[in-house]
N, C-alpha and C positions, 0 to 999 in steps of 0.2 A: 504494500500500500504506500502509493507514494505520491507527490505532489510536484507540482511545477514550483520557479518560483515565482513566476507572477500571480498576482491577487487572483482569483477563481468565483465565477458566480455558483453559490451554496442558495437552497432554497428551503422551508422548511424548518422544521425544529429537531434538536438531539436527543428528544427525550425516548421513553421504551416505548411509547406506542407508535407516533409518529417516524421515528430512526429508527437507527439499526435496532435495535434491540438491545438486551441486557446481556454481557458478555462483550459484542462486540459495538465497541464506540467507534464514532466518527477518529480519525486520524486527526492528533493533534495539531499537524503544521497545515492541514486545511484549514483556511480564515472562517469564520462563523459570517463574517459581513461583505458581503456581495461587492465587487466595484466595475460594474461591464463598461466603464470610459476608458479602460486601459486597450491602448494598441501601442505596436513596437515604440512608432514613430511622435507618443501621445508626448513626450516631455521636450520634443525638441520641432518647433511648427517649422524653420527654419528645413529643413530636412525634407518632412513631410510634404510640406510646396515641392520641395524640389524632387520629389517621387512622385506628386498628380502631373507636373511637368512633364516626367517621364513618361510613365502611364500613357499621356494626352499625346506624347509623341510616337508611338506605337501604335499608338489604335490613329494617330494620322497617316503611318504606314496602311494600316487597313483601309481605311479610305481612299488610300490613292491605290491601291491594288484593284479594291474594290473598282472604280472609275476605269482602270485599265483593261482590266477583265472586259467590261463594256465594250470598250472604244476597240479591242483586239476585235471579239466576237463581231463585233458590228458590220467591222471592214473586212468577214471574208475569215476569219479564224485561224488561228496555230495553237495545235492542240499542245505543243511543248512550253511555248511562253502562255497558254490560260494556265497551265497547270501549274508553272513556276508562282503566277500572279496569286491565283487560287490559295494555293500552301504557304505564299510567305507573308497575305492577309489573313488568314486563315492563323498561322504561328502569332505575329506581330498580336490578333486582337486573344488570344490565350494566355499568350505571355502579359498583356497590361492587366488580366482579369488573374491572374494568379500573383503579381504584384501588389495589387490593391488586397486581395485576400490575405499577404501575408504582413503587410506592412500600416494599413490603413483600415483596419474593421479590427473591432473588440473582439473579446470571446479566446479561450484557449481550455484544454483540456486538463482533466484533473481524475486519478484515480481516489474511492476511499470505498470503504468498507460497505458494504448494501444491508449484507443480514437478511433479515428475512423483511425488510423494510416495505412496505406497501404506501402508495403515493395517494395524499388524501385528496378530496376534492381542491381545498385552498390551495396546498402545494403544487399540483398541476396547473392550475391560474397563476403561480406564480411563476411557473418557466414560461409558461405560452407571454407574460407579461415579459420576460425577462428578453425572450427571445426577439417581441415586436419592439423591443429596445433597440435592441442589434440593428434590427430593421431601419426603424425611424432614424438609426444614428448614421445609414451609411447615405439615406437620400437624402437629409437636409447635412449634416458636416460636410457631402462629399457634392454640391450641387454643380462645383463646374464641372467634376466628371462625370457627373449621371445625365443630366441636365443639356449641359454645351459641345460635352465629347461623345459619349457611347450612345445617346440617342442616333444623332444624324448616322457617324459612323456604324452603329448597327446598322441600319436603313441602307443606307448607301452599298453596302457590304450582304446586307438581305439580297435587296434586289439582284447586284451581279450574279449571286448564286444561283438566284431563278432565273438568271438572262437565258442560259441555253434551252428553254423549254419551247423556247421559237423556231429550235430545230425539229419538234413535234411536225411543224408544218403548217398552213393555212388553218384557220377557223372553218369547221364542215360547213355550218349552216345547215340549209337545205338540202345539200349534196344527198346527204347519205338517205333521205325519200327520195328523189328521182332519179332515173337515168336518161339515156339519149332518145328514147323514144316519146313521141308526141305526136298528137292529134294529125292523122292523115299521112303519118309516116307508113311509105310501103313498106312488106317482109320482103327483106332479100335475101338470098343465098353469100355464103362465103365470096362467091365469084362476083358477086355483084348481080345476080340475074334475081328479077324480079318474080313472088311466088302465085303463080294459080292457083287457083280451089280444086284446079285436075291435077296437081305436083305431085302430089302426097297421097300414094293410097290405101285402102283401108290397112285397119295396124301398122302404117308404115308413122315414120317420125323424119323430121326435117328442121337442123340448127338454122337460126333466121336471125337479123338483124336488122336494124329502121336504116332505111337507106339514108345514107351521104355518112352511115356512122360504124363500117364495119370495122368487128376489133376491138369495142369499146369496150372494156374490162366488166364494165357492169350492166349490158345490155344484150350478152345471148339470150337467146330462149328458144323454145324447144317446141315446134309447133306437131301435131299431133291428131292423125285422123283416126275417129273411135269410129267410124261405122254408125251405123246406125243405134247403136246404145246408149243407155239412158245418162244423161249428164247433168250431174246436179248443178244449179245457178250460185257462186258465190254472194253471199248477199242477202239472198233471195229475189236477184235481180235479173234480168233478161239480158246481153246483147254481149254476154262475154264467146259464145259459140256461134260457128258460121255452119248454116247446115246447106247443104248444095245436093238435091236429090239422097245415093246413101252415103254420101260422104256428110260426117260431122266433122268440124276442125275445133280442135280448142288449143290455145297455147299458154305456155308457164315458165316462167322463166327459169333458165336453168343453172343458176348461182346456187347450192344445196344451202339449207339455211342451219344448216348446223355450222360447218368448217368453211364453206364458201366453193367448192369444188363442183366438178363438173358433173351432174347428173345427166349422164349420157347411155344408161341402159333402160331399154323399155323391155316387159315382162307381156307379151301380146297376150296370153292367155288370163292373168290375171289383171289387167290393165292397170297393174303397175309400174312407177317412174322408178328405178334404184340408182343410187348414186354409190361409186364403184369405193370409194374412201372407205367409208363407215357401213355402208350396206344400208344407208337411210331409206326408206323406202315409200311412196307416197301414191296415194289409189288418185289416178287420173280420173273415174268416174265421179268422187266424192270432193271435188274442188281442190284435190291434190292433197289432201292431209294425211298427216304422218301414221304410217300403221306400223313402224318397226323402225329400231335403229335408233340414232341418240338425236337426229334433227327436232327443234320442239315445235315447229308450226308449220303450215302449209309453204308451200310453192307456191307466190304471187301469181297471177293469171292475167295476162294481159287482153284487153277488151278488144275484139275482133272485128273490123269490116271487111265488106265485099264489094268493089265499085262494080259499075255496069260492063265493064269489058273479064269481069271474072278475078282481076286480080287483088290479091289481100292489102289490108293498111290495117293501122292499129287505129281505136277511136279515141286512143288515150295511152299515159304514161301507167304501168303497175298501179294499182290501189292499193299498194302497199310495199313498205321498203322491202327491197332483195338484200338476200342473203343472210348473214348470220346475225342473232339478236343486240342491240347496242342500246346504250345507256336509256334511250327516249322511246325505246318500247311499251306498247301497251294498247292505249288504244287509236291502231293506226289510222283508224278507219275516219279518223275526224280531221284529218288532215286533206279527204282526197274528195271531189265532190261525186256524185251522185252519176251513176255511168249511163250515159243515152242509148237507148234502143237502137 
């Protein structure tokens, strides 16, 4: 049991019920009277200035690492000088914050005897009291460092941190509900050849894109002659199927909405879509919803026309985002208006 030899905050009473107990006392060179004003630098101000100086000079390294960081990143980036900038704002604002901890804040440790000691109500009010001492003594004695230095320089030094979150990329927006297809856009082929209602025949399938847009990452889809079988409406809407004699057409986008992959096997017997990744698998008669596999909702369905010389166009963009589920899922449906006959 032993003691520092600076004064020590003691809280509480020595006596058997409150302390240690009978048998074992408090250690005598522990002070019975509290003094939490004491820090290293408390008898010499003279000194102490000239350590907030220091301190203040350090975290003005951080500040200017910090603004560096920026101004690198800004123009085009070197991932070897962010990284230098980074770590020696980064060191500079630790080293003034364990300066100031060891030279300028009260409080030091002290072992003594516990016993079987149990801490009453008043005596925990007294450390929590003792503690928001600590506290109050470092924002008002220490106001030009809290105040004039470590605010801004935090900030300044904040922010650079999160500067690279710019190389995320553009803000979505809208992006991730629409893709390139739009009102009166024909279906084309890979080749660019535009699709007839006779292209496609019964159980066959045919990948298609809105013309002027082949290749666009989020605008295959996968168009699809059911024959003559019964095809439920998404919605409970009409005008998503082109029916032409015994040809039915319906099309779905083919982004799988689990992993984002290509759903390119059809299953003619069970008019099933599978997608070869995960084995997702989705009934083309039932508005494409998922019957197997880890995908969790349907295949978007794009809304079908048929001009007068037989060939397809869409009458709309998906009424509903493709592919796999993100942050603003739910309900999509209020985003996309009402699909025309």
């Amino acid at each position: 049991m032993t003691a520092t030899k600076y004064p020590r905050i003691v809280t509480g009473t020595h006596g058997p019920e409150e302390g240690a107990g009978a048998g074992t006392p408090w250690p005598d060179d522990v002070p019975p009277e509290q003094d939490d004003t004491w820090y290293p630098l408390r008898d010499d101000p003279w000194k102490a200035r000239r350590m907030e100086y220091l301190i203040a000079a350090f975290w003005a390294v951080t500040a200017v690492c910090g603004i560096g960081l920026m101004v690198v990143y800004w123009t085009g980036g070197q991932t070897q000088l962010e990284g230098a900038l980074f770590a020696a704002g980064a060191g500079c604002l630790g080293t003034g914050l364990v300066l100031w901890a060891r030279f300028l804040l009260p409080g030091h440790e002290v072992t003594g005897s516990r016993g079987h000691h149990v801490s009453s109500p008043e005596e925990r009010a007294a450390v929590v009291e003792s503690l928001s001492r600590g506290t109050d003594a470092m924002m008002s004695r220490r106001g030009f460092l809290v105040k004039k230095v470590l605010a801004p320089v935090g900030g300044i030094f904040g922010i650079a941190a999160i500067w690279p979150l710019a190389s995320l990329g553009p803000r979505p927006g809208r992006y991730l509900y629409h893709t390139k297809w739009y009102a009166g856009a024909r279906l084309v082929t890979e080749d660019n050849r535009p699709v007839h209602v006779s292209d496609v025949m019964v159980d066959g399938l045919l990948t298609v894109f809105p013309e002027g847009y082949i290749g666009d990452a989020s605008s295959p889809a996968v168009l699809l002659n059911v024959g003559t079988a019964a095809v439920s409406e998404p919605y409970g809407e009409s005008g998503f199927e082109v029916v032409s004699g015994a040809n039915g057409l319906v099309c779905f986008s083919k982004i799988c909405t689990h992993a984002g992959c290509a759903v390119s096997l059809f299953n003619v017997l069970s008019m099933q879509l599978i997608c070869p990744c995960h084995q997702s698998t989705f009934d083309v008669l039932d508005g494409c919803k998922p019957v197997f596999g880890p995908a969790p909702r349907a295949l978007p369905q794009l809304p079908l026309g048929v001009r007068e010389d037989g060939y397809l166009y869409a009458k709309h963009d998906f009424y509903q985002p493709i592919g796999p589920g993100f942050w603003n899922r739910g309900s999509d449906r209020q985003y996309f208006p009402k699909v025309s006959s």
